[in-house]
N, C-alpha and C positions, 0 to 999 in steps of 0.2 A: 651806431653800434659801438663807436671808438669809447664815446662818453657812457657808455649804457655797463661795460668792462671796466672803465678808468672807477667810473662811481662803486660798483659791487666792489673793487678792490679797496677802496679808499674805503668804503663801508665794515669788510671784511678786517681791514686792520685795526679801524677804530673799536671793534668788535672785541681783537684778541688782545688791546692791548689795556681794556676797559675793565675785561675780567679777573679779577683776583684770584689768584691762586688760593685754592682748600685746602688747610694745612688742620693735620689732625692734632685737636690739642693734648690727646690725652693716648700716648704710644706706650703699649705696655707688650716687654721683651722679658720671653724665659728663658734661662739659661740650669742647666740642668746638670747638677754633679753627680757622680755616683762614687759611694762611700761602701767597702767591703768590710765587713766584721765576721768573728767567728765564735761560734756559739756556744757555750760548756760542752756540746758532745763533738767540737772540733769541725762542724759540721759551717763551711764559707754562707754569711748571709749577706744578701745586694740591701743597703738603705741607700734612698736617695732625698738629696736635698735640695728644694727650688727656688732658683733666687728670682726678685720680682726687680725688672728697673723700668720707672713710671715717667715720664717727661711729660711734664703739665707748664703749660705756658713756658717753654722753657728752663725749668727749672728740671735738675733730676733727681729725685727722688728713689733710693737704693733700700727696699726693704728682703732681710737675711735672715735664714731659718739656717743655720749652721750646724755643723755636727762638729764637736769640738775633742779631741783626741789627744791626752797626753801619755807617754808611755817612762815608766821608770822602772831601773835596776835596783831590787830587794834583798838584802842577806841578811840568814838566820844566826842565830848565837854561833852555832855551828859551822856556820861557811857555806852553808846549803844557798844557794841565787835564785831567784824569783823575778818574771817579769811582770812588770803588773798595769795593765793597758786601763785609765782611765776615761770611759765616752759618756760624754754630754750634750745629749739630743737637748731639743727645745722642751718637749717637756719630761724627760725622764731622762737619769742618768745611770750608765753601770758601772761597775771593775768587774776586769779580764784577771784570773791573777795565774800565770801558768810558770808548772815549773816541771823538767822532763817533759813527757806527755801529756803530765795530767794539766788540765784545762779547769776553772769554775771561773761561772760567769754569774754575777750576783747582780740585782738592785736594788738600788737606791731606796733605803725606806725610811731614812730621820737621815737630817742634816741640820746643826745650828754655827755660830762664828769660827767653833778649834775643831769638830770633829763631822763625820760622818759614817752613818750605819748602813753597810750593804746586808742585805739576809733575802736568803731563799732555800726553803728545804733542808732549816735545820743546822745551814752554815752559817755564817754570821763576820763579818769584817769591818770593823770599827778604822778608819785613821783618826790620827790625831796627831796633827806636826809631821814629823818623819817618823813614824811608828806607826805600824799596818799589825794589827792581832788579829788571828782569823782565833776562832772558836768553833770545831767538830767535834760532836761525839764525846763530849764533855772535857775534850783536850783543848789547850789555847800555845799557838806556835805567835810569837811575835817575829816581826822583820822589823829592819830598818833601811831606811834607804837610802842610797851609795850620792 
């Protein structure tokens, strides 16, 4: 009986020490931002953004869908201030341009190396360098930025 116990153990380690560990080669982890904006009618919206991180044979591999946000201080000929919230989704970009209350939120419809065109409904906002011209209603207000 002694040897019949001695051998199943000696059997049982040769067993677990034979087996190789499973290792997953390919671990794929989200991690999950959440990005708030706010809409022309003032109105808070949730975007979110998901990042992928892959480890394949050891290597890791960080693929990024970013929401990218810059905000700048604008003043008119006049001394009138404007802030003007630039976001750059992956595939679409706006301007925020708020000043008091008032709110317009525009997209992106032409972009080439010195400028870009936001318009929607008639409004219209060109940059080019530090000069921001919105165009309403057949009016054109320039800024510039501080």
């Amino acid at each position: 009986m002694k040897i019949f116990i001695k051998s199943s153990i000696l059997l049982a380690l040769a067993t677990i020490i034979s087996c190789k560990k499973e290792t997953k080669k390919d671990v794929i982890t989200n991690e999950v931002k959440v990005v708030t904006t706010i809409d022309s009618n003032g109105v808070k919206k949730q975007d979110s953004t998901v990042i992928f991180n892959r480890n394949i044979d050891g290597k890791s591999i960080v693929t990024k869908e970013e929401i990218k946000k810059y905000v700048y201080q604008y003043e008119a000929f006049d001394g009138t201030k404007a802030e003007v919230t630039f976001t750059h989704y992956p595939e679409k970009s706006y301007i925020l341009i708020e000043r008091n209350k008032l709110k317009i939120e525009l997209p992106q419809t032409k972009a080439d190396e010195k400028s870009a065109t936001f318009e929607k409904d008639g409004i219209k906002a060109v940059t080019e360098g530090q000069k921001l011209t919105i165009t309403q209603n057949g009016e054109t207000f320039e800024l510039v930025k501080n």
